[in-house]
Every structure is written in C-alpha cells, then in structure tokens.
C-alpha positions, 0 to 999 in steps of 0.5 A: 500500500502507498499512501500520500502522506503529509506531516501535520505540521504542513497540513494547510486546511485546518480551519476546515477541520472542525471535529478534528481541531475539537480533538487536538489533533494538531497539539501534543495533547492529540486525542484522535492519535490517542484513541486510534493506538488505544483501538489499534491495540485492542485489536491487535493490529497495524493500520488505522484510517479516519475520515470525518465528513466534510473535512479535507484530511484523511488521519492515518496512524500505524506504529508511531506515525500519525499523519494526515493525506488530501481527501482528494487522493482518495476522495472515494473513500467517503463512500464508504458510508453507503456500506453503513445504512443498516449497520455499525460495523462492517467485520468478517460477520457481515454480509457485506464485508467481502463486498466492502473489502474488494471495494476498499482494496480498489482504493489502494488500501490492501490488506489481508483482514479489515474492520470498519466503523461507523462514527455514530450514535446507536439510533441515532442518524449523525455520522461524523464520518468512518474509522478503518482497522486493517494489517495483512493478517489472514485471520479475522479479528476476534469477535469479542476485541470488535465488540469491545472497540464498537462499544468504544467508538460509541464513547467517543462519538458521545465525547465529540457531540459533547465537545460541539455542545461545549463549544457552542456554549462556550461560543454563545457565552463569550457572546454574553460576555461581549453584550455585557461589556457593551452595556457596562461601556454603555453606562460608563458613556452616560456617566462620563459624557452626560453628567458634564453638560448637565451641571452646565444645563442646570447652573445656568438655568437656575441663574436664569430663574433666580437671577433674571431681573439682575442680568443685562439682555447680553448675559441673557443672550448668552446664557441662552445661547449656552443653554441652546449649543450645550443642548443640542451637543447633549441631543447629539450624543443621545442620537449617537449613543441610541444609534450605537446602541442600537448596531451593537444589538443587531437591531439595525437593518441594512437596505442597499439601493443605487443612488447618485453620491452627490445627492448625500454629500450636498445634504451633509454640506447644506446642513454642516455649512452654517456650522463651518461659517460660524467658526470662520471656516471654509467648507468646500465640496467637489462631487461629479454628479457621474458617481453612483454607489451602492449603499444604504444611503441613511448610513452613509449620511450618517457616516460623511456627516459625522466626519465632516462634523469631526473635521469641522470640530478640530480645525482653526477658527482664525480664518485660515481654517479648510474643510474639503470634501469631495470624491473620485473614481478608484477601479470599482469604488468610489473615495469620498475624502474628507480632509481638514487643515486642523490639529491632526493627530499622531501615529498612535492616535491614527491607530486607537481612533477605531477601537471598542475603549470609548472614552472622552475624545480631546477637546475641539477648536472651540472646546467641543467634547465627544466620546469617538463613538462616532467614529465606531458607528462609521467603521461599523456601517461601513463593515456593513456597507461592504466599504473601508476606511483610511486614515492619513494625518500629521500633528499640526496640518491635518487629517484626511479621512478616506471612505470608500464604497462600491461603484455601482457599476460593478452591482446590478442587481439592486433598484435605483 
C-alpha cells in the first residue's frame, strides 16, 4: 500500500477541520492519535484510517506515525458510508464485508483482514464520518476485541457531540460576555459624557430663574445661547449613543439601493455649512454628479456627516481654517475624502481612533467634547456597507479621512 502522506505540521486546511481541531489533533495533547493506538491495540493490529465528513484530511496512524493525506487522493473513500445504512460495523460477520473489502482494496488500501466503523450514535442518524482497522493478517479479528472497540467508538462519538455542545456554549457565552461589556461601556458613556453638560444645563438655568431681573439682555443672550449649543451637543450624543446602541444589538437593518453620491454629500454640506461659517471656516465640496454607489444611503449620511462634523470640530477658527470634501473614481469604488487643515493627530492616535475603549475624545477648536463613538458607528456601517476606511494625518496640518464604497457599476442587481 502507498499512501500520500503529509506531516501535520504542513497540513494547510485546518480551519476546515472542525471535529478534528475539537480533538487536538494538531497539539501534543492529540486525542484522535490517542484513541486510534488505544483501538489499534485492542485489536491487535497495524493500520488505522479516519475520515470525518466534510473535512479535507484523511488521519492515518500505524506504529508511531500519525499523519494526515488530501481527501482528494482518495476522495472515494467517503463512500464508504453507503456500506453503513443498516449497520455499525462492517467485520468478517457481515454480509457485506467481502463486498466492502474488494471495494476498499480498489482504493489502494490492501490488506489481508479489515474492520470498519461507523462514527455514530446507536439510533441515532449523525455520522461524523468512518474509522478503518486493517494489517495483512489472514485471520479475522476476534469477535469479542470488535465488540469491545464498537462499544468504544460509541464513547467517543458521545465525547465529540459533547465537545460541539461545549463549544457552542462556550461560543454563545463569550457572546454574553461581549453584550455585557457593551452595556457596562454603555453606562460608563452616560456617566462620563452626560453628567458634564448637565451641571452646565442646570447652573445656568437656575441663574436664569433666580437671577433674571439682575442680568443685562447680553448675559441673557448668552446664557441662552449656552443653554441652546450645550443642548443640542447633549441631543447629539443621545442620537449617537441610541444609534450605537442600537448596531451593537443587531437591531439595525441594512437596505442597499443605487443612488447618485452627490445627492448625500450636498445634504451633509447644506446642513454642516452654517456650522463651518460660524467658526470662520471654509467648507468646500467637489462631487461629479457621474458617481453612483451602492449603499444604504441613511448610513452613509450618517457616516460623511459625522466626519465632516469631526473635521469641522478640530480645525482653526482664525480664518485660515479648510474643510474639503469631495470624491473620485478608484477601479470599482468610489473615495469620498474628507480632509481638514486642523490639529491632526499622531501615529498612535491614527491607530486607537477605531477601537471598542470609548472614552472622552480631546477637546475641539472651540472646546467641543465627544466620546469617538462616532467614529465606531462609521467603521461599523461601513463593515456593513461592504466599504473601508483610511486614515492619513500629521500633528499640526491635518487629517484626511478616506471612505470608500462600491461603484455601482460593478452591482446590478439592486433598484435605483
């Protein structure tokens, strides 16, 4: 018999081995090597092939080797399983056995006598695959050594389901713990961020309330105008702290269309605008009406405008502030870029900005605060969107975000 085998440590698809990884096949703790010599000796003989279904390897062990071959050399031999559809085991007592050893002998593997097991429960229809016995003895195998394996093999089919049941549990409680922290992360956002404008809120109205006939109409004015900005910086961190809240249950749905990207980013302009004026800086737009994506287009409003938002936040208010958004063509993907003339961050502030530690952001041009949410929204509705995002900066000349979406030339199968 020639075998192809491969060592283990240059078997490449080990992610497509599931039952296999469950048994530590490919660490020193190896109990599907454990289990075959334990059969082997039982049953007093060389050879053992397993093959679990739907799993590119094939495991051989005989003596003190243990390797894996390519399915696809001997992709017939899942075949086998049409031997088992009225039986456990297929041994000397079988009726079919002569059949099952011409059958496996044309597969290559010759021998002189051969057992084989079904990996699956007694009344029970999952198979996890088949394991085979083989040496070139003449004798049969001994009836009692059989039986003993059989009642074996049924322990560690038990032992395998038992260790998928293990697995999705453990699977569904890091997912438990990972909801819990996005809850703890959620109140700790609150208590940090809400708080702070809320001190504000209730100081300066209470001066307005118990102090309104000592105030000139320009402390009123002002007064008023904190209460409004404070207010609607506090609305806006509500809005984003929900909409977070609501993507990282899963609640949010996603509804691709094709749509002209000029028509998002001229609202984000329209509506961003005003704020740019009132900081003295210029905000300016450069879209062809040529360029169509595919996207949801709410969460793609969402997304430029709140990096337009951020641009705007941390760049100048001397006058020589630039805000500058527009977009071109890259092979199949359209690049919006927002870039800005402002602070600009640092390599290790570029590399923190789109992780899950949420915290207060520093301070704007005109001492805004924020938590970088935002930006965790942005890479998560663009993950959904099929799109990037790109980070370019430098400490005191500014920073360009880059996103980037599918051309809608390259998608046909949605409606306008």
């Amino acid at each position: 018999m020639k075998l192809n085998l491969i060592d283990l440590k240059y078997a490449e698809q080990l992610s497509a081995c599931p039952t296999a990884i469950l048994l530590d096949v490919f660490t020193p703790d190896n109990e599907l090597e454990g289990f075959l010599k334990l059969a082997r000796g039982i049953l007093k003989t060389e050879n053992a092939i397993l093959a679990f279904d739907d799993e590119p390897y094939i495991w051989f062990d005989h003596a003190d080797q243990f390797h894996a071959m390519h399915k696809s050399i001997k992709s017939k031999y899942i075949d086998q399983q049409n031997f088992f559809e009225q039986t456990l085991v297929i041994d000397q007592g079988n009726p079919n056995y002569t059949h099952f050893s011409d059958y496996v002998k044309t597969l290559g593997v010759h021998h002189g006598r051969i057992v084989s097991f079904d990996l699956r429960q007694k009344k029970h229809s999952l198979s996890y695959g088949r394991v085979t016995f083989f040496d070139q003895n003449n004798t049969y195998f001994q009836d009692q050594d059989v039986a003993l394996v059989a009642e074996f093999i049924q322990q560690i089919v038990k032992f395998i389901a038992l260790k998928f049941e293990n697995s999705i549990l453990s699977e569904q409680f890091e997912q438990q713990i990972a909801i819990n922290k996005s809850k703890t992360k959620f109140f700790q956002i609150i208590a940090h961020d809400l708080r702070a404008p809320f001190h504000g809120l209730l100081g300066f109205s209470e001066v307005l309330a118990e102090e309104s006939d000592t105030l000139e109409q320009k402390d009123v004015l002002q007064i008023s105008e904190y209460l409004h900005d404070t207010a609607q910086s506090t609305y806006n961190l509500l809005e984003n702290l929900l909409n977070w809240a609501m993507a990282e249950d899963g609640q949010f749905v996603y509804h691709p269309i094709r749509f002209r990207l000029s028509q998002v980013l001229e609202i984000v302009y329209k509506i961003l605008n005003p704020l740019a004026i009132k900081k003295n800086i210029k905000l300016s737009l450069d879209i062809s009406e040529q360029f169509y994506v595919i996207a949801d287009i709410n969460m793609v409003t969402s997304v430029i405008q709140n990096l337009v938002s951020n641009a705007l936040k941390f760049t100048h208010v001397d006058g020589t502030g630039v805000v500058e958004l527009k977009a071109r063509q890259n092979d199949h993907h359209i690049e919006i870029m927002i870039r800005d003339s402002g602070l600009g961050m640092s390599g290790q502030q570029v590399k923190n900005l789109f992780k899950h530690n949420i915290k207060v952001s520093q301070k704007g041009t005109s001492g805004e605060k924020g938590t970088g949410l935002g930006l965790v929204l942005c890479q998560h509705f663009l993950d959904l969107n099929h799109g990037k995002i790109d980070v370019e900066s430098e400490i005191g000349v500014g920073t360009t975000f880059i996103v980037s979406l599918p051309s809608a030339s390259t998608h046909t199968d949605y409606e306008i």
